[in-house]
PDB file with one MODEL, atoms N, CA, C and O in Angstrom:
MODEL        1
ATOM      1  N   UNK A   1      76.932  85.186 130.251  1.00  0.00           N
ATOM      2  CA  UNK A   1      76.820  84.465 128.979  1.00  0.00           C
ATOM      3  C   UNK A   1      76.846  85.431 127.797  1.00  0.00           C
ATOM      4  O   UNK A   1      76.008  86.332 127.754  1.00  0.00           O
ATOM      5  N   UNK A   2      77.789  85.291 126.808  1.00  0.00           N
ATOM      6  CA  UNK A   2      78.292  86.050 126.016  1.00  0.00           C
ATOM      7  C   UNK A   2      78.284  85.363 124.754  1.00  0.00           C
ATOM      8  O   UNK A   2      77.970  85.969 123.730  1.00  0.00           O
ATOM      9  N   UNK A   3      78.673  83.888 124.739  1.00  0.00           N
ATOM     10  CA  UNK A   3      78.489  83.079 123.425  1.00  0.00           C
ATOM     11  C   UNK A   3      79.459  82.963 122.854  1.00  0.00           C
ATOM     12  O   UNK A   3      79.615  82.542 121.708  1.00  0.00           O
ATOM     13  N   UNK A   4      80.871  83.637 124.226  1.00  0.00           N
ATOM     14  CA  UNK A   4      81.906  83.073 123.765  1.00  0.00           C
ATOM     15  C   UNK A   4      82.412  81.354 124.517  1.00  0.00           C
ATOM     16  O   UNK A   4      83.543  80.872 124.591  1.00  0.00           O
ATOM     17  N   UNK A   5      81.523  80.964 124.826  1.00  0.00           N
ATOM     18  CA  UNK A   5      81.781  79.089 125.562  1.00  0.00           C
ATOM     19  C   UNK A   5      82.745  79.249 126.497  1.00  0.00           C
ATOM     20  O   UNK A   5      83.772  78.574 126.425  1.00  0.00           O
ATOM     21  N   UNK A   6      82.585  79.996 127.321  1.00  0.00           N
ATOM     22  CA  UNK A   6      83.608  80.566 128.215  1.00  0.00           C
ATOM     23  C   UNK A   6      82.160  80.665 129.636  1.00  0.00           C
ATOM     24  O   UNK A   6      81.199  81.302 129.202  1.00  0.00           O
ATOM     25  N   UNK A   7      81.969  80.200 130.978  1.00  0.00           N
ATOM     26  CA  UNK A   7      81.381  80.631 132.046  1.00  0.00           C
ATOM     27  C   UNK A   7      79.962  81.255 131.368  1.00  0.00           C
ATOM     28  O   UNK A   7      79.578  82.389 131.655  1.00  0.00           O
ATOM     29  N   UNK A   8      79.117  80.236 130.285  1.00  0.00           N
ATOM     30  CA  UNK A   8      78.258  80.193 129.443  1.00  0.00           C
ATOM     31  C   UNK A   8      77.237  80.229 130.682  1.00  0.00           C
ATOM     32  O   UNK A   8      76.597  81.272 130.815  1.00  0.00           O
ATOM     33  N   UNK A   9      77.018  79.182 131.611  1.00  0.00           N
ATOM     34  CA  UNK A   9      76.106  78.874 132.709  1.00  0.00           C
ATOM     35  C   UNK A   9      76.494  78.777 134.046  1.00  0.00           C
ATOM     36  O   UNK A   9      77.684  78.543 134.258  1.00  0.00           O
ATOM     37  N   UNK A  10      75.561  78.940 135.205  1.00  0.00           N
ATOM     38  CA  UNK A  10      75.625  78.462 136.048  1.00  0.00           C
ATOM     39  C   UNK A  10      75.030  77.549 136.757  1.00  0.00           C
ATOM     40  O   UNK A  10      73.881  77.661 137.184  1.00  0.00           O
ATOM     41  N   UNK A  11      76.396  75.763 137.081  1.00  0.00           N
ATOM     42  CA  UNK A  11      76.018  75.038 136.659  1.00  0.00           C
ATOM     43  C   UNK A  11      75.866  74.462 138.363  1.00  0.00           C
ATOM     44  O   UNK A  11      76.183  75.284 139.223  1.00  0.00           O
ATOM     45  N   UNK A  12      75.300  72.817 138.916  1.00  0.00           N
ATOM     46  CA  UNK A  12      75.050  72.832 139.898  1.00  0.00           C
ATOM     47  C   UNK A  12      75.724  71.215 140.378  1.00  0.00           C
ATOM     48  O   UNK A  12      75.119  70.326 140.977  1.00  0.00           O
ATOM     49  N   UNK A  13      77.082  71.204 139.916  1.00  0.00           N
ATOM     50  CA  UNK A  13      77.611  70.097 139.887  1.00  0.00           C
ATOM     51  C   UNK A  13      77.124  68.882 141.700  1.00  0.00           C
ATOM     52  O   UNK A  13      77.112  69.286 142.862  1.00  0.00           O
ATOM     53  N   UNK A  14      76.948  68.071 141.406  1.00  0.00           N
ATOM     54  CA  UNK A  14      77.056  67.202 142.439  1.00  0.00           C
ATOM     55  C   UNK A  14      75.361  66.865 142.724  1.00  0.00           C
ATOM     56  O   UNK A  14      74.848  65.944 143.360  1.00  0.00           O
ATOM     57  N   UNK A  15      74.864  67.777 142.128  1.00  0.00           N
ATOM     58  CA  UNK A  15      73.074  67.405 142.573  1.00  0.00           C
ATOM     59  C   UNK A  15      72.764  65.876 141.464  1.00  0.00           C
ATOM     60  O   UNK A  15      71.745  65.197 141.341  1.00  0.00           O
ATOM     61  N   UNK A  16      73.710  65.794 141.003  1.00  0.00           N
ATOM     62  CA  UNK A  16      73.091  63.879 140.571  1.00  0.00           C
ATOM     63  C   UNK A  16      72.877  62.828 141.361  1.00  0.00           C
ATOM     64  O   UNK A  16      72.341  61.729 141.218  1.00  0.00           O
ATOM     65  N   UNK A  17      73.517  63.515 142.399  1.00  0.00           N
ATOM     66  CA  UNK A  17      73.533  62.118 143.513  1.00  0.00           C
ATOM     67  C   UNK A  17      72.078  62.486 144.618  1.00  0.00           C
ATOM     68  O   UNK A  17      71.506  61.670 145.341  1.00  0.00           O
ATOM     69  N   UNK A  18      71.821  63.637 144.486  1.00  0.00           N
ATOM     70  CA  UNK A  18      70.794  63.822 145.852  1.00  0.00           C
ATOM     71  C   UNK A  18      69.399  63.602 145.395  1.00  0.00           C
ATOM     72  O   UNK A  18      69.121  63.483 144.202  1.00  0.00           O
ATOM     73  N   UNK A  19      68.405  63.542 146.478  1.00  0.00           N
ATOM     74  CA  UNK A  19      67.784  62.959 146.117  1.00  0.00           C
ATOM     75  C   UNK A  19      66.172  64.367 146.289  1.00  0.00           C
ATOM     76  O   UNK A  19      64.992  64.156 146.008  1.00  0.00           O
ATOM     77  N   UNK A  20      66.614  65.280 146.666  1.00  0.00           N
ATOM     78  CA  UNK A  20      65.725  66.615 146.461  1.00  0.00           C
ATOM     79  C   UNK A  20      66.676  67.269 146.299  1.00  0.00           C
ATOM     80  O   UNK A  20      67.726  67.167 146.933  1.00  0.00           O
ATOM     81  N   UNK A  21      66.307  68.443 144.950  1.00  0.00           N
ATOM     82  CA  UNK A  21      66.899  69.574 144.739  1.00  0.00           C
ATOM     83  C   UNK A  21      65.936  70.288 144.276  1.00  0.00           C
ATOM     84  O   UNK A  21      64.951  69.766 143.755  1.00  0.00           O
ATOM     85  N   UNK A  22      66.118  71.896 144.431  1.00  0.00           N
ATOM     86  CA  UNK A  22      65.244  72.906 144.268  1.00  0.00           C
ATOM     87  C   UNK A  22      66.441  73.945 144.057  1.00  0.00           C
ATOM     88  O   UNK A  22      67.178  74.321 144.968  1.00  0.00           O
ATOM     89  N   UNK A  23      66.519  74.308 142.874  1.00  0.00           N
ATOM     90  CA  UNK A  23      67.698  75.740 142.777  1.00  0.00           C
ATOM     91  C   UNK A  23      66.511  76.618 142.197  1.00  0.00           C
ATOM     92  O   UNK A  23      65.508  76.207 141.614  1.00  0.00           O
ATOM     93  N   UNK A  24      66.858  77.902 142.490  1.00  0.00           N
ATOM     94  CA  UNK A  24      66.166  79.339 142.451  1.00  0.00           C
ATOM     95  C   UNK A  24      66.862  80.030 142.032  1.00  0.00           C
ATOM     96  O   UNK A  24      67.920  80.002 142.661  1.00  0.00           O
ATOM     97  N   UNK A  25      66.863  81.062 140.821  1.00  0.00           N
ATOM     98  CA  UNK A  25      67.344  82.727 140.906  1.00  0.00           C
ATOM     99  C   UNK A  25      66.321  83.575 141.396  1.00  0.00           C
ATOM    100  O   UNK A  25      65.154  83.248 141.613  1.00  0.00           O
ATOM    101  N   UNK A  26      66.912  84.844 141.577  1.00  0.00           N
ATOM    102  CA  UNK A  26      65.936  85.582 141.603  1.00  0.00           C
ATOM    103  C   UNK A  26      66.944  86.915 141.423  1.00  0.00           C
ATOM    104  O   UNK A  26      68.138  86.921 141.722  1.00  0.00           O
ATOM    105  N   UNK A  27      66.124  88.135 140.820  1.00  0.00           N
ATOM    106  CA  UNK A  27      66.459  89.492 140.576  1.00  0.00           C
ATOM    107  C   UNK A  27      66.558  90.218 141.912  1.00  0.00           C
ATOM    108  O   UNK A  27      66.238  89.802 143.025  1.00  0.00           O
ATOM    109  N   UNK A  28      67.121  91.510 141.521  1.00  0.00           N
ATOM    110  CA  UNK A  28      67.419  92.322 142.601  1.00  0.00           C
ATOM    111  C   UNK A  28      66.278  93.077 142.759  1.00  0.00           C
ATOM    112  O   UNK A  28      66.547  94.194 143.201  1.00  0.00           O
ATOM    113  N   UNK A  29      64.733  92.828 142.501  1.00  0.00           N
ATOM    114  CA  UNK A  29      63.371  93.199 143.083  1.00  0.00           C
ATOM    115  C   UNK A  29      62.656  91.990 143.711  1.00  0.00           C
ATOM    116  O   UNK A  29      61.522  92.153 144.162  1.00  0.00           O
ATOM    117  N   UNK A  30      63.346  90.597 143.775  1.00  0.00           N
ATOM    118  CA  UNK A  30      62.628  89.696 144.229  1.00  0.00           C
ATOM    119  C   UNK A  30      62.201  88.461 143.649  1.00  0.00           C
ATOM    120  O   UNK A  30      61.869  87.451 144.270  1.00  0.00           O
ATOM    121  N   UNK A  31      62.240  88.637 142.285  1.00  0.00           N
ATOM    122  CA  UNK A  31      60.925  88.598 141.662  1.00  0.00           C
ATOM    123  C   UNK A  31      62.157  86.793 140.624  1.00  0.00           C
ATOM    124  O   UNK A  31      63.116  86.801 139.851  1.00  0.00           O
ATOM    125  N   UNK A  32      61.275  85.582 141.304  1.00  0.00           N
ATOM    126  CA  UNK A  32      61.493  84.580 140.440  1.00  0.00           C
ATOM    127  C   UNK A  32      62.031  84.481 139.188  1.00  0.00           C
ATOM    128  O   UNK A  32      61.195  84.693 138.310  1.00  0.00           O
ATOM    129  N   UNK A  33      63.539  84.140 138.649  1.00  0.00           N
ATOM    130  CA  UNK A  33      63.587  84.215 137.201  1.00  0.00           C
ATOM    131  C   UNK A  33      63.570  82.843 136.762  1.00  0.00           C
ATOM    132  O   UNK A  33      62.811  82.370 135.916  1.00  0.00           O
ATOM    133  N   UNK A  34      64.749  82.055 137.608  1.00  0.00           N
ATOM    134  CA  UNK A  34      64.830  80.531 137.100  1.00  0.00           C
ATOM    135  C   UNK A  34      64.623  79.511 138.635  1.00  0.00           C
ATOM    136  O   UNK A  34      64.994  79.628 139.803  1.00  0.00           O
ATOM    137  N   UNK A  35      63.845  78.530 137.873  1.00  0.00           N
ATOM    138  CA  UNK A  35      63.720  77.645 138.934  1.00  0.00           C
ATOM    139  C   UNK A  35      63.801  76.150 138.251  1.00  0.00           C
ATOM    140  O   UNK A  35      63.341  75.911 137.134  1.00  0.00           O
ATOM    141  N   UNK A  36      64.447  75.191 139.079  1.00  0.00           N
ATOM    142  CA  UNK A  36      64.707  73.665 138.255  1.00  0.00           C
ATOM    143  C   UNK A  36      64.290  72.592 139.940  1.00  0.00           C
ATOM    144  O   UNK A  36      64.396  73.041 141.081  1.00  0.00           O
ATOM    145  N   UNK A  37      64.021  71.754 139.722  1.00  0.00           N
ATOM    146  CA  UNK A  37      63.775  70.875 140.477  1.00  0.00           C
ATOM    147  C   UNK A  37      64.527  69.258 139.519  1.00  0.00           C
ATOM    148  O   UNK A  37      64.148  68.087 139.557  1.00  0.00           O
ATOM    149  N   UNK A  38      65.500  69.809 138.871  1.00  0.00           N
ATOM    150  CA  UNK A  38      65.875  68.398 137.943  1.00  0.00           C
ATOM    151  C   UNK A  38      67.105  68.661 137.734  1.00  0.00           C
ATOM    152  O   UNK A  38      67.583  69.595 137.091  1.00  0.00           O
ATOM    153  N   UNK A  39      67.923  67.334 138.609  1.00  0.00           N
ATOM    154  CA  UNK A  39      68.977  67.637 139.153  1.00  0.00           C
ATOM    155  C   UNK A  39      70.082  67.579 137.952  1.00  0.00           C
ATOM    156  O   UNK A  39      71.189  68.096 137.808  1.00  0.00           O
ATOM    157  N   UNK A  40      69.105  66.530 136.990  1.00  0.00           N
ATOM    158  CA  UNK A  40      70.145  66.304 135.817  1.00  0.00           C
ATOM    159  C   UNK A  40      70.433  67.363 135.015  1.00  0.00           C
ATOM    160  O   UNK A  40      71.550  67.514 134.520  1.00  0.00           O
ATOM    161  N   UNK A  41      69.570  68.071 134.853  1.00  0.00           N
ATOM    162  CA  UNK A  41      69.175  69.495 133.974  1.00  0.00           C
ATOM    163  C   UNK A  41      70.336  70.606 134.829  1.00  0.00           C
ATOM    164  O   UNK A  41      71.281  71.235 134.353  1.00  0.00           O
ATOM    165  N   UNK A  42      69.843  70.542 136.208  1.00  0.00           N
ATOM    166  CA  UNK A  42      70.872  71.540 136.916  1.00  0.00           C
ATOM    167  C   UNK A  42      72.786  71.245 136.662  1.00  0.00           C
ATOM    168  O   UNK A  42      73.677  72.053 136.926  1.00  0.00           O
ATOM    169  N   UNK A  43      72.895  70.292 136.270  1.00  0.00           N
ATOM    170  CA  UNK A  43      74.429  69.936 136.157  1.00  0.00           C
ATOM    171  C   UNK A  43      75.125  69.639 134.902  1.00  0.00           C
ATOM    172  O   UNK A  43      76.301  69.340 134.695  1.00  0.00           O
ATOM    173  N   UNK A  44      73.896  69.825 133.931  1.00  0.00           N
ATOM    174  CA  UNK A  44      74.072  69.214 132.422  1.00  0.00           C
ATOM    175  C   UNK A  44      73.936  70.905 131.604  1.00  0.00           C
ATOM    176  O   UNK A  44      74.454  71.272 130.550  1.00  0.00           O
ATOM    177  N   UNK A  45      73.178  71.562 132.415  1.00  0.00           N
ATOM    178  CA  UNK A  45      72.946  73.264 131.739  1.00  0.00           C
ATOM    179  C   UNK A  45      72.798  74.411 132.529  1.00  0.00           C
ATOM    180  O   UNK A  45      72.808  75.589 132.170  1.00  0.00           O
ATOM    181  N   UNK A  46      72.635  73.839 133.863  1.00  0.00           N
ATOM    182  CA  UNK A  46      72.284  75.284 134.398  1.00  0.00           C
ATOM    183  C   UNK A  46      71.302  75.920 134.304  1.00  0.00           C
ATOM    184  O   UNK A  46      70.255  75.529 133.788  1.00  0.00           O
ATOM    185  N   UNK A  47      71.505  76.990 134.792  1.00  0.00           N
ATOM    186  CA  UNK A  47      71.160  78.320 134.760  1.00  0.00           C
ATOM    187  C   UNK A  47      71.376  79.157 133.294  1.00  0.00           C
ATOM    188  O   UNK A  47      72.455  79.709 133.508  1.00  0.00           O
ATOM    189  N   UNK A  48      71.108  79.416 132.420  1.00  0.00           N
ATOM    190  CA  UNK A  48      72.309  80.443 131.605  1.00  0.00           C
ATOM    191  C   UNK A  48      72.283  81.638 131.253  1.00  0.00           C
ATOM    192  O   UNK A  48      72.862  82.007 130.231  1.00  0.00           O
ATOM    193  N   UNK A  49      71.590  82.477 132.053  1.00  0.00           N
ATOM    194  CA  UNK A  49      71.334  83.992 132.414  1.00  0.00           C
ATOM    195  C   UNK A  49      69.452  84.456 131.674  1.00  0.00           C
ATOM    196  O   UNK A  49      69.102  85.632 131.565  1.00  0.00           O
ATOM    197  N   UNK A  50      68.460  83.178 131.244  1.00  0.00           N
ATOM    198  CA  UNK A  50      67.622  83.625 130.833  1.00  0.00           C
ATOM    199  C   UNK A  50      66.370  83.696 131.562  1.00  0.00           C
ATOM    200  O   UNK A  50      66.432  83.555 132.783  1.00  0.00           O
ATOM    201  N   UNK A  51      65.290  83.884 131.035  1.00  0.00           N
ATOM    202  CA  UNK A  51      63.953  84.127 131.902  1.00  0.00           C
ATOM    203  C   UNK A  51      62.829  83.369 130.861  1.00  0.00           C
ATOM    204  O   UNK A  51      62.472  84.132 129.963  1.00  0.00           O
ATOM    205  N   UNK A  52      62.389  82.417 130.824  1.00  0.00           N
ATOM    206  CA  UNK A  52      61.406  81.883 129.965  1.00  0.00           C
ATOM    207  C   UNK A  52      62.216  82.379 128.293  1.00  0.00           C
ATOM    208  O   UNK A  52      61.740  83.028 127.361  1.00  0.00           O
ATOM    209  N   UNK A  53      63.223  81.913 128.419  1.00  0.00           N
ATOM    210  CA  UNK A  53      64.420  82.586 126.723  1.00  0.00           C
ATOM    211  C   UNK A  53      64.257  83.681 126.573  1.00  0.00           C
ATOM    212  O   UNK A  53      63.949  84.061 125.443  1.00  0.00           O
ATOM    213  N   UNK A  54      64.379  84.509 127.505  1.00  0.00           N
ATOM    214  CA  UNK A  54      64.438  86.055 127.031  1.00  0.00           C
ATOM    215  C   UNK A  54      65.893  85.965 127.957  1.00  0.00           C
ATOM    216  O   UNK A  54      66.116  85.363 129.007  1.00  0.00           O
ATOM    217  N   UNK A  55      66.821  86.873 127.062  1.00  0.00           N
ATOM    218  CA  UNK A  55      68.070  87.272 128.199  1.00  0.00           C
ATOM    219  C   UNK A  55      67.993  88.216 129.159  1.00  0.00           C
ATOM    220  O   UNK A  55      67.527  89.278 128.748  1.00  0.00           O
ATOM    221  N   UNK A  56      68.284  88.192 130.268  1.00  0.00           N
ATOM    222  CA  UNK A  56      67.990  88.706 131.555  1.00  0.00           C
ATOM    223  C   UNK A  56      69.038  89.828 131.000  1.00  0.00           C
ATOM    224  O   UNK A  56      69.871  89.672 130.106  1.00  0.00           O
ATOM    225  N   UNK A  57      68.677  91.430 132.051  1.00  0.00           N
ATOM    226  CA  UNK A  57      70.220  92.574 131.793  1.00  0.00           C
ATOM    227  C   UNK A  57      71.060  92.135 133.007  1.00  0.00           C
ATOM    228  O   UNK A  57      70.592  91.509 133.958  1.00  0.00           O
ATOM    229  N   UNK A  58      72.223  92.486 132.897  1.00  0.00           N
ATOM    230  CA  UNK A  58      73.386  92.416 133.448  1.00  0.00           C
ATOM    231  C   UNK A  58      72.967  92.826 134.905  1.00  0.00           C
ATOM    232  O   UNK A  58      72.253  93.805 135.123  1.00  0.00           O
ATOM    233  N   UNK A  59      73.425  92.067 135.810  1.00  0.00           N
ATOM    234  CA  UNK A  59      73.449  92.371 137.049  1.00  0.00           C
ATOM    235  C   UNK A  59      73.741  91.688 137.709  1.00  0.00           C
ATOM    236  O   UNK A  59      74.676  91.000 137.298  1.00  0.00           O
ATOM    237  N   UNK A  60      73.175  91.319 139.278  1.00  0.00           N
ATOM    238  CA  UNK A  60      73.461  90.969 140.798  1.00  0.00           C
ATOM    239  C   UNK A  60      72.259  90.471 140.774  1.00  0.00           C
ATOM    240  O   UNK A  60      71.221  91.131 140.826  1.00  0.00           O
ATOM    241  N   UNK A  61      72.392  88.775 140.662  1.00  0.00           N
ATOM    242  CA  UNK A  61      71.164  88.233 140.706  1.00  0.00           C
ATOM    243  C   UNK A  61      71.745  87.121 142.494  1.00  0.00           C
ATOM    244  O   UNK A  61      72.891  86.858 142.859  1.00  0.00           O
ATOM    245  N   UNK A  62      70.610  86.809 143.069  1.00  0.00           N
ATOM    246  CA  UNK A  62      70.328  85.867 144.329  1.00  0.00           C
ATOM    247  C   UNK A  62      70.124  84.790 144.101  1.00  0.00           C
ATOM    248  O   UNK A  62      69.154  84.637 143.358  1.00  0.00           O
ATOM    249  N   UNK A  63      70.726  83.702 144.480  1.00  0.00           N
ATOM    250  CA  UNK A  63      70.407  82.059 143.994  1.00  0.00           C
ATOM    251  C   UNK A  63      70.407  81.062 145.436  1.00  0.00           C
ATOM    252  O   UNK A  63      70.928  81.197 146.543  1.00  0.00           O
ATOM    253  N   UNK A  64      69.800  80.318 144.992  1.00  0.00           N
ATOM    254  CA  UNK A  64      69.059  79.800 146.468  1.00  0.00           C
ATOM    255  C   UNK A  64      68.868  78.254 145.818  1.00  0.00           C
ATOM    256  O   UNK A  64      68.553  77.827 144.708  1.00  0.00           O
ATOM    257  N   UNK A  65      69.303  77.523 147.376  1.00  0.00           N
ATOM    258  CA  UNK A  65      69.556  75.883 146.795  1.00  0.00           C
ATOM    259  C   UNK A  65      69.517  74.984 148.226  1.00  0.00           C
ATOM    260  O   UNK A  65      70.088  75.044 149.314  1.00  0.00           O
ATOM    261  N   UNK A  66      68.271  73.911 147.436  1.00  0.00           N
ATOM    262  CA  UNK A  66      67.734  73.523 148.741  1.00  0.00           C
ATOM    263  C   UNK A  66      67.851  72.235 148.117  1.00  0.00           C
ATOM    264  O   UNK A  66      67.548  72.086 146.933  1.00  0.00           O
ATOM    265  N   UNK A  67      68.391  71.023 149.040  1.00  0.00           N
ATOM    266  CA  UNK A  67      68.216  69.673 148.935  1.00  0.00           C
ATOM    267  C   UNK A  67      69.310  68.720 149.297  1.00  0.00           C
ATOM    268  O   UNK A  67      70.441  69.185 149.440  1.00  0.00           O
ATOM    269  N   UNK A  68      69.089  67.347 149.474  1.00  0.00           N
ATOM    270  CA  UNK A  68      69.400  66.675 150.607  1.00  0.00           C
ATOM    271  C   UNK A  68      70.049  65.502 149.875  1.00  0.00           C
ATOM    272  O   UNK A  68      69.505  65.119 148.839  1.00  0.00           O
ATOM    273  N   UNK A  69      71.109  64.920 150.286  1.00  0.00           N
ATOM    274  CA  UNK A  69      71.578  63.343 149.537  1.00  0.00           C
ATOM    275  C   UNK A  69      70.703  62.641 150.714  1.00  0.00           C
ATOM    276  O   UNK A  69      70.180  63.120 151.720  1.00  0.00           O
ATOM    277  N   UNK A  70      70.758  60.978 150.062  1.00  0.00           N
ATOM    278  CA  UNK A  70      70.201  60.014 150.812  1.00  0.00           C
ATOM    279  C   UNK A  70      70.716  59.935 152.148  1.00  0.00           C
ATOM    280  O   UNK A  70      69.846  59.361 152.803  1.00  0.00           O
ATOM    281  N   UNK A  71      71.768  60.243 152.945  1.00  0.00           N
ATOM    282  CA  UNK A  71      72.147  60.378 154.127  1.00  0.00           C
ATOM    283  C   UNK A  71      71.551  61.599 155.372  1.00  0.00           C
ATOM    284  O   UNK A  71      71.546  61.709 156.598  1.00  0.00           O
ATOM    285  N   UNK A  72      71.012  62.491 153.984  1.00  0.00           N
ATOM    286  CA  UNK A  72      70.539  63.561 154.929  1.00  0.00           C
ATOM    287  C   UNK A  72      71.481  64.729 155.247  1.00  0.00           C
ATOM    288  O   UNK A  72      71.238  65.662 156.013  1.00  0.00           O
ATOM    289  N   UNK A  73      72.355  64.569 154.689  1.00  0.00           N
ATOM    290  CA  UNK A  73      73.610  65.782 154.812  1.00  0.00           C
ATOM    291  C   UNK A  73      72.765  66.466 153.544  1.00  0.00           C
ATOM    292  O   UNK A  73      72.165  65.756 152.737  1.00  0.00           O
ATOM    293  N   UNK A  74      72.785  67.969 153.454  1.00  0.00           N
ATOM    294  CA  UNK A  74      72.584  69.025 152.888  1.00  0.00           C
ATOM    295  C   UNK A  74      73.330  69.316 151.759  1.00  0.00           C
ATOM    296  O   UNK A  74      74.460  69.781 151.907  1.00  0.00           O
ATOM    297  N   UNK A  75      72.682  69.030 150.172  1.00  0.00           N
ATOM    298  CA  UNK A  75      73.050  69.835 149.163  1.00  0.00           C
ATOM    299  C   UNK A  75      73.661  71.284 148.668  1.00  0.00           C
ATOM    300  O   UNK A  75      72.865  72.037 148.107  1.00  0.00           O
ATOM    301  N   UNK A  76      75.165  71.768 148.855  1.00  0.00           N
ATOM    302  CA  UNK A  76      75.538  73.044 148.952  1.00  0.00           C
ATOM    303  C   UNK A  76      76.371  73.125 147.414  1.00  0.00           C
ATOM    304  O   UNK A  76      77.060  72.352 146.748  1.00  0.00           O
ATOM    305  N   UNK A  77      75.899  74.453 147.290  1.00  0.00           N
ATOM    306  CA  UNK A  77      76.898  74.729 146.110  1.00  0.00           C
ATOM    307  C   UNK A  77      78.221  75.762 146.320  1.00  0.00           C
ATOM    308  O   UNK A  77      78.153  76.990 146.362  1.00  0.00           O
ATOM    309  N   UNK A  78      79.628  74.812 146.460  1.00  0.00           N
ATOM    310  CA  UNK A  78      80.545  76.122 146.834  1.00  0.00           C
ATOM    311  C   UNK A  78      80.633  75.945 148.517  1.00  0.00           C
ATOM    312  O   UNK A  78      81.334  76.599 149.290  1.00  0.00           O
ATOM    313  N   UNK A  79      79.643  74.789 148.849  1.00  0.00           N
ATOM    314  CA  UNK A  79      79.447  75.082 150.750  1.00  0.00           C
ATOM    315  C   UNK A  79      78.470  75.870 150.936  1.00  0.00           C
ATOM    316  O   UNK A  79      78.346  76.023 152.151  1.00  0.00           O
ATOM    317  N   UNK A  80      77.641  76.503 150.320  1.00  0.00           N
ATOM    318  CA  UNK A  80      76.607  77.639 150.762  1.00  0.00           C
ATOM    319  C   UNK A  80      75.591  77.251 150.349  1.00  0.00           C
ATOM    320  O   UNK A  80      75.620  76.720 149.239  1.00  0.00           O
ATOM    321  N   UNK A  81      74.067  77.377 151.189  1.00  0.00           N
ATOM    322  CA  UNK A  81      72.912  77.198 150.374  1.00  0.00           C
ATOM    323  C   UNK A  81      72.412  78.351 149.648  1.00  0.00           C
ATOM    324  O   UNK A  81      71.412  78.159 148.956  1.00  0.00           O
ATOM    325  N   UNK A  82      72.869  79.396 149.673  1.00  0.00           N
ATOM    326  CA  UNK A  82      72.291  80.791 149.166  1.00  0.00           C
ATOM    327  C   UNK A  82      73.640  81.209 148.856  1.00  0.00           C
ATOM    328  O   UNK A  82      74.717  80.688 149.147  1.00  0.00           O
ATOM    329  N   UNK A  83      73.321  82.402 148.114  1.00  0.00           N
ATOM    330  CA  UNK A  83      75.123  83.212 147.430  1.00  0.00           C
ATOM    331  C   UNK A  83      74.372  84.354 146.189  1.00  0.00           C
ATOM    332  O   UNK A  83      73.233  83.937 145.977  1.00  0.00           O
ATOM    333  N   UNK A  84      74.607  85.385 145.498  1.00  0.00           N
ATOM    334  CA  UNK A  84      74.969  85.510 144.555  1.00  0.00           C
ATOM    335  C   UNK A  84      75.171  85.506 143.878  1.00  0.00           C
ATOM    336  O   UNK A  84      75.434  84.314 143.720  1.00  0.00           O
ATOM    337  N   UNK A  85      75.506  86.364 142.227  1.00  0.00           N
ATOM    338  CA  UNK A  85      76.406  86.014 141.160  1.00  0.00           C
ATOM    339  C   UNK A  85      75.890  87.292 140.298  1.00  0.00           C
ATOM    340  O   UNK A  85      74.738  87.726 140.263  1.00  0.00           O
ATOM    341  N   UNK A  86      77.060  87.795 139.596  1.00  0.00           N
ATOM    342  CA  UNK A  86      76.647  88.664 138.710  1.00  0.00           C
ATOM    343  C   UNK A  86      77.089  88.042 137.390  1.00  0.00           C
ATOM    344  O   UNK A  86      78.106  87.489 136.969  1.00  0.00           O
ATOM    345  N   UNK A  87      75.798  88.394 136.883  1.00  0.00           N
ATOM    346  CA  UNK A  87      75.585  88.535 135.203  1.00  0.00           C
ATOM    347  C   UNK A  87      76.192  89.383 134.466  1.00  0.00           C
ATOM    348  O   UNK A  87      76.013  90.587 134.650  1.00  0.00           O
ATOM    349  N   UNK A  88      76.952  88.956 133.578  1.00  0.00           N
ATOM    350  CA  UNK A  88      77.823  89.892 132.659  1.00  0.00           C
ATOM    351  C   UNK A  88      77.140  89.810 130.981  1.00  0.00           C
ATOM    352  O   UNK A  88      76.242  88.980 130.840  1.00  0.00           O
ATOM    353  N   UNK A  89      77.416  90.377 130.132  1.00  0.00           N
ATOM    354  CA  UNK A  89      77.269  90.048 129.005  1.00  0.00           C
ATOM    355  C   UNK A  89      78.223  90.660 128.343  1.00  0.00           C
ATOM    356  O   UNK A  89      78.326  90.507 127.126  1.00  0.00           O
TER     357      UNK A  89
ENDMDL
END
């Protein structure tokens, strides 16, 4: 996220329909940055590289995504419940 409206967030398309979601970042020490349990929020804004509005530095952050549609088939983003992503600015 740069603020040119270009790959601003990372967003969690398709969690409107399920009925638990839990998305996670986390840093390359571990350590919790973003967490949403609101599926509308996850697909309407994302992620967008911050920490309680402070901008996170550039890196290789871990994202983790847990939850289920009403059938019971598994919420994936991309097909994966876990993945990656680096932060640019």
């Amino acid at each position: 996220p740069n603020g040119d409206g270009t790959n601003e967030t990372l967003q969690v398309f398709g969690a409107m329909d399920a009925q638990e979601v839990v998305f996670e970042v986390f840093d390359k020490q571990g350590n919790r940055v973003f967490k949403s349990e609101d599926a509308q929020a996850l697909q309407a804004r994302g992620w967008d590289g911050t920490q309680n509005g402070a901008k996170l530095p550039t890196g290789i952050y871990f994202w983790s995504l847990r939850g289920r549609y009403a059938d019971g088939s598994p919420l994936l983003f991309d097909g994966r419940s876990t993945g990656y992503v680096q932060l640019l600015r």
